[in-house]
C-alpha positions as CSV (number, residue, x, y, z in Angstrom):
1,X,-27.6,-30.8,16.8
2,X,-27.3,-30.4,20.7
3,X,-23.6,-31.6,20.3
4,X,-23.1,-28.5,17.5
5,X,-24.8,-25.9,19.7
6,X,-22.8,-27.3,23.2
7,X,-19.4,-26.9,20.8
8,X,-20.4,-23.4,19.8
9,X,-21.0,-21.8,23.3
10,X,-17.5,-23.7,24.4
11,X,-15.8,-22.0,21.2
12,X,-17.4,-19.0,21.6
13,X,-17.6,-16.0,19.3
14,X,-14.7,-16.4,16.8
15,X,-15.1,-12.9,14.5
16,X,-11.9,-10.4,15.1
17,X,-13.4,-7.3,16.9
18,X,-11.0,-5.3,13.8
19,X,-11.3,-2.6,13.3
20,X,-12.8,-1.7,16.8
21,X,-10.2,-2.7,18.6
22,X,-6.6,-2.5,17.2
23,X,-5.4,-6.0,16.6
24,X,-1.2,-6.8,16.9
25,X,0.4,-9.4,14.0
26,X,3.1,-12.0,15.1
27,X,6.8,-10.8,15.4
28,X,7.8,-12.4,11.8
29,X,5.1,-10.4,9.8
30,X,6.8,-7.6,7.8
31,X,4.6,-4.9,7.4
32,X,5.5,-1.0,6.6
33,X,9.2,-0.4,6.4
34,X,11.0,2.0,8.7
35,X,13.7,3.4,6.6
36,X,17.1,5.3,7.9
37,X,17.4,8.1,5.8
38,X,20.8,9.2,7.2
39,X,22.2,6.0,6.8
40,X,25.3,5.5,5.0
41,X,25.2,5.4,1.2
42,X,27.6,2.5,0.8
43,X,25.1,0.4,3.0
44,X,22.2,1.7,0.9
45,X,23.9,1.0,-2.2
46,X,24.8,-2.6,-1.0
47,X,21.0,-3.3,0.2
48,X,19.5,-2.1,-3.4
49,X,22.7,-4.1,-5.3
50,X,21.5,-7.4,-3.7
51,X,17.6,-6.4,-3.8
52,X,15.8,-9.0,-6.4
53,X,13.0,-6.6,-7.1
54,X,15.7,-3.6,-7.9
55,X,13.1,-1.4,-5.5
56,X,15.4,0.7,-4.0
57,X,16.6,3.8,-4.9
58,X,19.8,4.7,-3.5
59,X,20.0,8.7,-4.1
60,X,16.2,9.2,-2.6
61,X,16.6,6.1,0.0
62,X,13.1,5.0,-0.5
63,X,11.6,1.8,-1.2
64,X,9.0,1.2,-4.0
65,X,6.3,-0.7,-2.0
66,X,4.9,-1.6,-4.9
67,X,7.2,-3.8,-6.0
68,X,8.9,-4.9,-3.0
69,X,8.1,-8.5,-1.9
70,X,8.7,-8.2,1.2
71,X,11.8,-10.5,1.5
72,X,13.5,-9.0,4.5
73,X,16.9,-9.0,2.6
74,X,17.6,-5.3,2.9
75,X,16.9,-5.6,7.0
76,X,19.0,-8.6,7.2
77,X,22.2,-6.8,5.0
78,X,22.1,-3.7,6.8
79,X,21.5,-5.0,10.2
80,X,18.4,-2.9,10.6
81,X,20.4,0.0,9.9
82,X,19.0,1.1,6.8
83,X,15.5,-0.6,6.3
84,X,13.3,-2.5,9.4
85,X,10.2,-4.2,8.7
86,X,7.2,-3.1,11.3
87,X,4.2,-5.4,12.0
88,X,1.8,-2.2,11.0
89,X,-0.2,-3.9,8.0
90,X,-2.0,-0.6,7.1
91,X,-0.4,-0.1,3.6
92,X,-3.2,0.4,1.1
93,X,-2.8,3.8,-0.7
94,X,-4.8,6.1,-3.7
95,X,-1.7,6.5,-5.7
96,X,1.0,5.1,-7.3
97,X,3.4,7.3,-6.3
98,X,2.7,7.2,-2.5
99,X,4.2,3.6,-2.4
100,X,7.4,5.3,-3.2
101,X,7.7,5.6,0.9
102,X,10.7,6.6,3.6
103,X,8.7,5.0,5.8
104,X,5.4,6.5,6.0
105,X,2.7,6.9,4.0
106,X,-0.7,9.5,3.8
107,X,-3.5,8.4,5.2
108,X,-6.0,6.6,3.2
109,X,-9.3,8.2,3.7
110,X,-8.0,11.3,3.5
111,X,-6.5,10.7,-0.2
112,X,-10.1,8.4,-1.3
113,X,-12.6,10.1,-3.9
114,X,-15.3,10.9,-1.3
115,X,-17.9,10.3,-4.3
116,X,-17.6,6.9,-4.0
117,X,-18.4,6.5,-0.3
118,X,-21.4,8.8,-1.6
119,X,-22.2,5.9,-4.1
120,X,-21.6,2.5,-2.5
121,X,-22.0,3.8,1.0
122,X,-22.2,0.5,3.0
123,X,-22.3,-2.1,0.1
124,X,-19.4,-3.0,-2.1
125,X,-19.8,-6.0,-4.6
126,X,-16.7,-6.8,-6.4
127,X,-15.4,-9.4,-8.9
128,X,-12.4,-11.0,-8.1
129,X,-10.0,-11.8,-11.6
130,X,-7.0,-13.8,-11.3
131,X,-4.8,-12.6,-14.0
132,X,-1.7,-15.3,-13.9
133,X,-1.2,-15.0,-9.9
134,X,0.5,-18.1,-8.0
135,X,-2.6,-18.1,-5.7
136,X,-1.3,-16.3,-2.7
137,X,-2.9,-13.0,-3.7
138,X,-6.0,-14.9,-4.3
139,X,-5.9,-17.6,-1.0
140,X,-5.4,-14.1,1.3
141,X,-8.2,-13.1,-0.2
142,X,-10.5,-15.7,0.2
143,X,-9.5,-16.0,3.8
144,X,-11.1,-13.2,3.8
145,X,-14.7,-14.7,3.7
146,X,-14.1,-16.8,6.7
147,X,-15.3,-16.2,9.9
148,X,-12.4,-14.7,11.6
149,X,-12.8,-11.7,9.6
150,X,-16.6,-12.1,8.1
151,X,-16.0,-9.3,5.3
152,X,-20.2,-9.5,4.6
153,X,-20.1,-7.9,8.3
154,X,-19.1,-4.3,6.1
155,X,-21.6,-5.1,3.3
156,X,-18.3,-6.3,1.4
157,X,-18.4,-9.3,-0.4
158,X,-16.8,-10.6,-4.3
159,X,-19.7,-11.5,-6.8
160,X,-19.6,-14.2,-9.4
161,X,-20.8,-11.9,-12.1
162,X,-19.0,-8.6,-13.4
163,X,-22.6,-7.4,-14.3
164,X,-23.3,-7.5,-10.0
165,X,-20.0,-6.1,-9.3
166,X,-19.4,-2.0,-8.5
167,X,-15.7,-2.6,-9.4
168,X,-12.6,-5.5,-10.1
169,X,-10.4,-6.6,-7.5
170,X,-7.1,-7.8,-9.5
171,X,-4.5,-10.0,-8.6
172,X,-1.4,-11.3,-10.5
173,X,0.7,-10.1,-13.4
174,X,-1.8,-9.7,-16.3
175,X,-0.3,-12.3,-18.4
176,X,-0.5,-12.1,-22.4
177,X,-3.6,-14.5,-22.0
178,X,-5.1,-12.7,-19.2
179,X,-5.0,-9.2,-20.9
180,X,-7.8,-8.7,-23.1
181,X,-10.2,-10.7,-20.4
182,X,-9.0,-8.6,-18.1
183,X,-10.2,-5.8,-19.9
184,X,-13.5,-7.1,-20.8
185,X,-14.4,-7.7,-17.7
186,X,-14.4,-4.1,-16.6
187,X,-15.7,-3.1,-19.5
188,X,-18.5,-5.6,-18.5
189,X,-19.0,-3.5,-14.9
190,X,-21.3,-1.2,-15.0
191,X,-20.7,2.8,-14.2
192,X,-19.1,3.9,-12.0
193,X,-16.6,1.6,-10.8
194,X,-13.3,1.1,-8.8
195,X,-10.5,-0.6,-10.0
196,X,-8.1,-2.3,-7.3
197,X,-4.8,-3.4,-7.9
198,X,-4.1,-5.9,-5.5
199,X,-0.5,-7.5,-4.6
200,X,2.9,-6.4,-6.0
201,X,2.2,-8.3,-9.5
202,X,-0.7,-6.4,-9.9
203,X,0.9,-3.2,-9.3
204,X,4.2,-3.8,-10.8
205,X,4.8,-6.7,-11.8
206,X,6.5,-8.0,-9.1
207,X,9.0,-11.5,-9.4
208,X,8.6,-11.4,-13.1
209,X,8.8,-7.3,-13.5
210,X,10.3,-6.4,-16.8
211,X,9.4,-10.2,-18.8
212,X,7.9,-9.4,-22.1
213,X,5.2,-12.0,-21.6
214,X,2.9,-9.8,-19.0
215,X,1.8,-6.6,-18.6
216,X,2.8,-5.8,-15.1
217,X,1.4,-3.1,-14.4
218,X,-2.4,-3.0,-14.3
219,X,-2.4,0.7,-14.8
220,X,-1.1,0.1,-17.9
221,X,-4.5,-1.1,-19.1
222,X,-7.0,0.8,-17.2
223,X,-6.8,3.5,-14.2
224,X,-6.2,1.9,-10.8
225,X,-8.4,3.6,-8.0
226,X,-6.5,1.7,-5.0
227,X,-3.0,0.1,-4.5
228,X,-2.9,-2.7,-2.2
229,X,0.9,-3.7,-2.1
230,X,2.2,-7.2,-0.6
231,X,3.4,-10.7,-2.0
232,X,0.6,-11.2,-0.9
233,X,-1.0,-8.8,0.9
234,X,-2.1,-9.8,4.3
235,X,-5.6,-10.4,4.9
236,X,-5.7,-6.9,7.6
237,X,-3.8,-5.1,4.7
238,X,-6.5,-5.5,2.0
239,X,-9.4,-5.6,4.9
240,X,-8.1,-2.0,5.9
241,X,-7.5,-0.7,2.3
242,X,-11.2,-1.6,1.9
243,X,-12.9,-0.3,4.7
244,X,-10.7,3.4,4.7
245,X,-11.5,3.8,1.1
246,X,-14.8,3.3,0.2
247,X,-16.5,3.3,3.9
């Protein structure tokens, strides 16, 4: 026991100070986009020709966050002439159509339905589903719980039970499979609840947008309340989404 408490004081206190104090990712994190809209079409044109998630529309120059996967492959084309990928990890939104971005997006709390800080205040129980994800959606989540970034610090934490929960936290492309328990299980929430859309399966689809066999788009099946886009999201992404919507 003496050895455990000696190791503790040496480590010291191990919780991020987030969001207190602003914390920076490492260089190779792509976060937000900052897109060139005066950039030449033919360079555009090539970026969204090569783009595996077919997210970029070359007449508006904007890319659809929600179904980018962040591969980089539109900075590394253009030279960082069209599209360059920040470290700023803030990218949750309230609507669909804000992920549809030149670069910028509205500020979450601004855009939140007030009434549910009114009703869950400083506690938020919600029931994680994994409909067909690869895991990454659902291991950045789960990092979550450690003690780096201690969500139970905000009264945050994912329940066992959809009867505990306040709302479902989804991850993954809704498979055939995963569709109708997706569905019960928010039936199974009681009112009101959230719905969070979480990763760019989730929202969109993502790698296997457009394949017969899933449903994509959780929307589809019942109204999203917040986007969280990323493949996966980073931990800060879904830990600021969080915190600026419902707190």
């Amino acid at each position: 026991m003496l050895k455990v408490i000696k190791n503790r004081i040496e480590q010291g206190h191990r919780t991020s100070k987030y969001p207190k104090e602003p914390i920076e990712l490492y260089e190779r994190f792509r976060g937000l986009p900052k897109i060139d809209a005066g950039c030449a079409d033919t360079l555009v044109k090539r970026c969204a020709d090569a783009c595996p998630q077919e997210c970029i529309d070359t007449e508006t120059k904007q890319i659809d966050l929600g179904r980018c996967v962040f591969c980089g492959l539109c900075e590394t084309l253009s030279g960082g002439a069209f599209a360059k990928f920040s470290q700023n990890f803030e990218m949750g939104t309230s609507s669909r159509d804000d992920l549809f971005t030149h670069g910028s997006l509205p500020e979450l709390a601004e855009h939140s339905q007030t009434h549910f800080k009114k009703l869950f205040g400083r506690s938020l129980q919600l029931r994680q589903i994994s409909a067909a994800g690869c895991n990454g959606c659902e291991a950045d989540t789960n990092v979550l719980n450690t003690p780096f970034f201690d969500l139970q610090r905000f009264g945050i934490q994912f329940v066992a039970s959809p009867r505990h929960a306040d709302g479902i936290h989804v991850t993954g492309p809704i498979s055939k499979n995963m569709r109708q328990a997706t569905i019960t299980t928010w039936e199974s929430v009681p009112s009101p609840k959230v719905v969070i859309a979480s990763g760019a399966c989730a929202i969109s689809g993502g790698p296997f947008y457009g394949s017969d066999e899933i449903v994509g788009d959780l929307n589809k099946l019942i109204p999203v309340d917040l986007y969280i886009p990323g493949c996966p999201p980073h931990p800060l992404t879904t830990l600021h989404a969080l915190l600026n919507y419902f707190k």
